[in-house]
RORO-950851 format. One line per 2 residues: number of its first residue (from 1); for each residue x, y, z of N, C-alpha, C. Coordinates in Angstrom, 1 decimal, decimal comma. Atoms other than C-alpha are relative to their C-alpha. Example, Ala and Ser with C-alpha at 12.3 -4.5 7.8 and 13.67 -1.06 7.14 Angstrom:
2
1) 0,9:-1,2:0,0:12,3:-4,5:7,8:0,9:1,2:0,0  -0,9:-1,1:0,0:13,7:-1,1:7,1:-0,8:1,1:0,8
***
This chain:
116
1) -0,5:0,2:-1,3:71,6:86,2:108,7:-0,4:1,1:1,0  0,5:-0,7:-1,0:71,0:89,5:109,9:-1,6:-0,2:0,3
3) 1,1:0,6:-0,4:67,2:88,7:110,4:-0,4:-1,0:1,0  0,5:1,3:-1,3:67,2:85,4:112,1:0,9:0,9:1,0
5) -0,6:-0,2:-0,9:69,6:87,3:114,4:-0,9:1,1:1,3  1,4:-1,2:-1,1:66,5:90,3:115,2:-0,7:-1,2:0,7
7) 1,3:1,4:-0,7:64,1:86,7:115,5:0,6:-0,4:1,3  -0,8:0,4:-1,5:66,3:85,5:118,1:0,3:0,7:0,9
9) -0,1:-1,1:-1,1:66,9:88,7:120,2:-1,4:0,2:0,3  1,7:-0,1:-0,8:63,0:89,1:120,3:-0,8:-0,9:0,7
11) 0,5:1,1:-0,4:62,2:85,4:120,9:0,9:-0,1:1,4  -0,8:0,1:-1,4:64,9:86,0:123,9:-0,8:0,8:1,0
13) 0,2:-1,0:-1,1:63,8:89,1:125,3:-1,8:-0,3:0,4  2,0:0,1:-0,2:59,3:88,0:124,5:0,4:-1,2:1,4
15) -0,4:0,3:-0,8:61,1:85,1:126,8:0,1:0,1:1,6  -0,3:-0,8:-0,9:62,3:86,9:129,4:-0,8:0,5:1,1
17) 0,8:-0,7:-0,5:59,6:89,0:130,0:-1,1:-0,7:0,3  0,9:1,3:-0,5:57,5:85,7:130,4:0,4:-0,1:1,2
19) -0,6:1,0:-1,1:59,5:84,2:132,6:0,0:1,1:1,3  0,5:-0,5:-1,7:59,3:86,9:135,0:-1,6:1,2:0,2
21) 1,5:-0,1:-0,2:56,1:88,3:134,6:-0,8:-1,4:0,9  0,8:1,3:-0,8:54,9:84,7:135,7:0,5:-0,3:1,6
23) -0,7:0,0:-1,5:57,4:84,8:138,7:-1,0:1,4:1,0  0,7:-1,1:-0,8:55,3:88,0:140,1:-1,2:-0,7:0,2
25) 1,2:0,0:-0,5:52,3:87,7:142,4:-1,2:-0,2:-0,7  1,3:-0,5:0,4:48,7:87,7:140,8:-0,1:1,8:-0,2
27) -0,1:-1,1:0,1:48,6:90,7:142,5:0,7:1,5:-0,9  -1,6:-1,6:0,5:51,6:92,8:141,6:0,0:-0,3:-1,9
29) 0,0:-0,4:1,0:50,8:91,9:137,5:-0,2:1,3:-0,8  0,1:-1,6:0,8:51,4:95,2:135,6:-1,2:-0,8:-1,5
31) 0,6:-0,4:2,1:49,0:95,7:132,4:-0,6:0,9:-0,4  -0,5:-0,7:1,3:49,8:97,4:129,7:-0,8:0,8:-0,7
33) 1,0:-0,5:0,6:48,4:100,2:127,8:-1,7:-0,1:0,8  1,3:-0,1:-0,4:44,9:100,2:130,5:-0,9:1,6:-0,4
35) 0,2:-1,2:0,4:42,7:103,1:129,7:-1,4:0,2:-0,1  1,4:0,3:0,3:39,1:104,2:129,7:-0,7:1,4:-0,8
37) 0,7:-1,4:0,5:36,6:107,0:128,0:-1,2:0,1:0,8  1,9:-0,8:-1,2:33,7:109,2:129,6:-0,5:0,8:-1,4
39) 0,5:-0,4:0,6:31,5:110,2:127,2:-1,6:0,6:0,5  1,6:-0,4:-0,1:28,7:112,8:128,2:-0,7:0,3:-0,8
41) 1,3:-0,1:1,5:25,7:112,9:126,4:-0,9:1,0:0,7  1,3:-0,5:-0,7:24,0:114,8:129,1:-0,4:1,8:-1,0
43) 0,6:-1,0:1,0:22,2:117,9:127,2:0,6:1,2:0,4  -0,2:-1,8:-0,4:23,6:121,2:129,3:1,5:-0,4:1,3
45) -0,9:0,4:-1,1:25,7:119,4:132,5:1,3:0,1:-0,7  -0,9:0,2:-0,3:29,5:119,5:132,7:0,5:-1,0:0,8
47) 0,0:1,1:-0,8:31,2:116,7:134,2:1,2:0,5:0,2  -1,1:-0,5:-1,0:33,8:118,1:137,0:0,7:-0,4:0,4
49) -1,1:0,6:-0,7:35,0:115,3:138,8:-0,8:-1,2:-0,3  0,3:1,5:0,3:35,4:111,5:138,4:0,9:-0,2:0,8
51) -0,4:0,9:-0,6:36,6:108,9:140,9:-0,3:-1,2:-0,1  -0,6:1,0:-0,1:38,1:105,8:141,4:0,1:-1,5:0,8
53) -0,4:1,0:-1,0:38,2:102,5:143,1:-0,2:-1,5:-0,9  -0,1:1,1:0,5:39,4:98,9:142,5:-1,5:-0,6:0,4
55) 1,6:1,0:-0,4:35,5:96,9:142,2:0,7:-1,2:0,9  0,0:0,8:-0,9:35,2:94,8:145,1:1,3:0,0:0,5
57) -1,3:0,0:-1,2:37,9:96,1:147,3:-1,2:1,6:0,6  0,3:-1,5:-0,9:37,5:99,0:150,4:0,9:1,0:-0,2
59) -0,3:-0,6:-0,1:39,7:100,5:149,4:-0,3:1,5:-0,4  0,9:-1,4:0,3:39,6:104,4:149,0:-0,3:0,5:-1,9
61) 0,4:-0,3:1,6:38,2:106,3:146,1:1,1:1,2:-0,5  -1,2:-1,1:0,7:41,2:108,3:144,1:-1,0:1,2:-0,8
63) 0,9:-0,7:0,7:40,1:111,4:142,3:0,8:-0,1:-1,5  -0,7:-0,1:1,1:41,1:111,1:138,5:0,5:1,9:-0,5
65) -0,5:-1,4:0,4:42,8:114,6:137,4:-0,7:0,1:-1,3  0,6:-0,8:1,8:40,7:116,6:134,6:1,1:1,4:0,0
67) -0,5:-1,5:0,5:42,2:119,6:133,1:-0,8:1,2:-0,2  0,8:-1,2:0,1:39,3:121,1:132,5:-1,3:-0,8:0,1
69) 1,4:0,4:-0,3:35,3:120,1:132,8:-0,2:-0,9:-1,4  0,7:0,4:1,1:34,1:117,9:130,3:-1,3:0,2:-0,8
71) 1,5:-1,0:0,7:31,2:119,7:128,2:-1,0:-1,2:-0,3  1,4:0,6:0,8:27,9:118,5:127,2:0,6:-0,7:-1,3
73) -0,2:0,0:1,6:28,1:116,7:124,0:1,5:-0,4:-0,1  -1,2:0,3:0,5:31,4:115,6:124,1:0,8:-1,4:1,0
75) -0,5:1,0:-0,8:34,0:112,8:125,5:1,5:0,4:0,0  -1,0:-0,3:-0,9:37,3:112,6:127,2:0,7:-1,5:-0,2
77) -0,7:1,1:-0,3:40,0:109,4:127,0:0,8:0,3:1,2  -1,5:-0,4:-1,3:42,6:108,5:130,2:0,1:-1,2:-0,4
79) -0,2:0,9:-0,4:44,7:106,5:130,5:0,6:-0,3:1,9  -0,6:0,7:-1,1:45,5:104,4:133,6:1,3:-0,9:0,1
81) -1,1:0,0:0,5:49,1:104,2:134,4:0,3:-0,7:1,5  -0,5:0,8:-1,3:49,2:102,8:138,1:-1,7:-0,8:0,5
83) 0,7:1,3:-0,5:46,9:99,9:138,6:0,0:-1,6:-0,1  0,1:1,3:-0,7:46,5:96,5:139,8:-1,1:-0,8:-0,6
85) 1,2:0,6:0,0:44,0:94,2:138,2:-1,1:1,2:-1,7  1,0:-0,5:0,8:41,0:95,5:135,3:-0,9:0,8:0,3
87) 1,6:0,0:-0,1:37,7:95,7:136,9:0,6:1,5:1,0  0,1:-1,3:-0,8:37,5:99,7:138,7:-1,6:0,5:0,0
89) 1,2:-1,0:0,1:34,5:101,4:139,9:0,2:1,5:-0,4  -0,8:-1,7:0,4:34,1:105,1:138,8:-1,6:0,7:0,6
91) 0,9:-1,3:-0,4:31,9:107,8:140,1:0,0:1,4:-0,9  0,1:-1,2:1,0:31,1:110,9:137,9:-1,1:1,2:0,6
93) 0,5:-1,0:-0,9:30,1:114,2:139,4:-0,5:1,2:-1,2  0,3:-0,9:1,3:28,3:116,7:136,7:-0,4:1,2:1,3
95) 0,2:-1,1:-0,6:28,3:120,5:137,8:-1,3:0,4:0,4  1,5:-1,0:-0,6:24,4:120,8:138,4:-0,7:-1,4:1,1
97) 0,6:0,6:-1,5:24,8:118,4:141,5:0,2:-1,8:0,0  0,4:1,0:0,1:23,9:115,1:140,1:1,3:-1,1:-0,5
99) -1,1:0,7:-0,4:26,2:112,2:140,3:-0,4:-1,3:-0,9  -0,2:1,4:0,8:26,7:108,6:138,1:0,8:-1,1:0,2
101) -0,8:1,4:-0,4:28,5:105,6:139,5:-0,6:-1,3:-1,4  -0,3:1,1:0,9:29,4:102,8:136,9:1,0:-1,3:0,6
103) -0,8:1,4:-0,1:30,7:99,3:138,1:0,5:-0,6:-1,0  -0,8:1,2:1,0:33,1:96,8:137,0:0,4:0,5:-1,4
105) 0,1:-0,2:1,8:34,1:98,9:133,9:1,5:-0,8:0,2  -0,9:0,5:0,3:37,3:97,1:132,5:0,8:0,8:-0,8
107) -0,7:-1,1:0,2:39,9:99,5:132,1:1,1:-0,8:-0,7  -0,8:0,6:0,3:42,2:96,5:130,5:-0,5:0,4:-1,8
109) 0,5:-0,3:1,0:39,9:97,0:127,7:-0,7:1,4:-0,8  0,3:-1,2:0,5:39,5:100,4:127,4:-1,3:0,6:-0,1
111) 1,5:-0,3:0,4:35,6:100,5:128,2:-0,1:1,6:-0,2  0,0:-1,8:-0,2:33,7:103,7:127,6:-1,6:-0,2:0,9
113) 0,6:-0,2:-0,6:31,4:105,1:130,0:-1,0:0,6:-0,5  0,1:-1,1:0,3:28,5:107,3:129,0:-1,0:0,3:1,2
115) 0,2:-0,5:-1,5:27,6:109,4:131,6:-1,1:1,2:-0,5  1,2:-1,7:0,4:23,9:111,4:131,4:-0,5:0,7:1,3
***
């Protein structure tokens, strides 16, 4: 008894959260867990700063927060905790000047970037 009673509280609540997820906008759908990786491969560069923008919108470019420089040889996960939609452009800025723009990564799926 106690069992079918969990089945039925989660078949209520998976409900629920249908029923008004579907009532919201296109726009205004949240999702869950988004997230992406930067992986440099470049041979000596650091990569200092990375930005932001929803692909195929004007809107502006966010700067993502590092903690510290991402080294040669190594990679970095984020997650994304306020957006709208998958598809983001990103820009990638390495300390000796040189710059890397990547389209349409899909941050629903957690692409990875590698940035030389």
């Amino acid at each position: 008894m106690q069992v079918l009673k969990h089945t039925v509280i989660a078949f209520t609540l998976a409900a629920g959260f249908t029923a008004t997820s579907a009532n919201r906008p296109a726009s205004a759908q949240l999702v869950a867990a988004a997230g992406f990786e930067v992986i440099n491969i470049h041979a000596s560069a650091r990569i200092h700063g990375i930005w932001m923008a929803r692909s195929g919108t004007s809107e502006p470019w966010s700067p993502v927060t590092l903690s510290s420089a991402i080294g040669s040889q190594t990679y970095r996960s984020f997650t994304v905790t306020d957006q709208s939609g998958c598809l983001y452009d990103f820009t990638v800025r390495f300390d000796d000047g040189a710059a890397q723009t990547f389209d349409k990564v899909d941050v629903c799926k957690k692409q990875k970037m590698i940035a030389s």
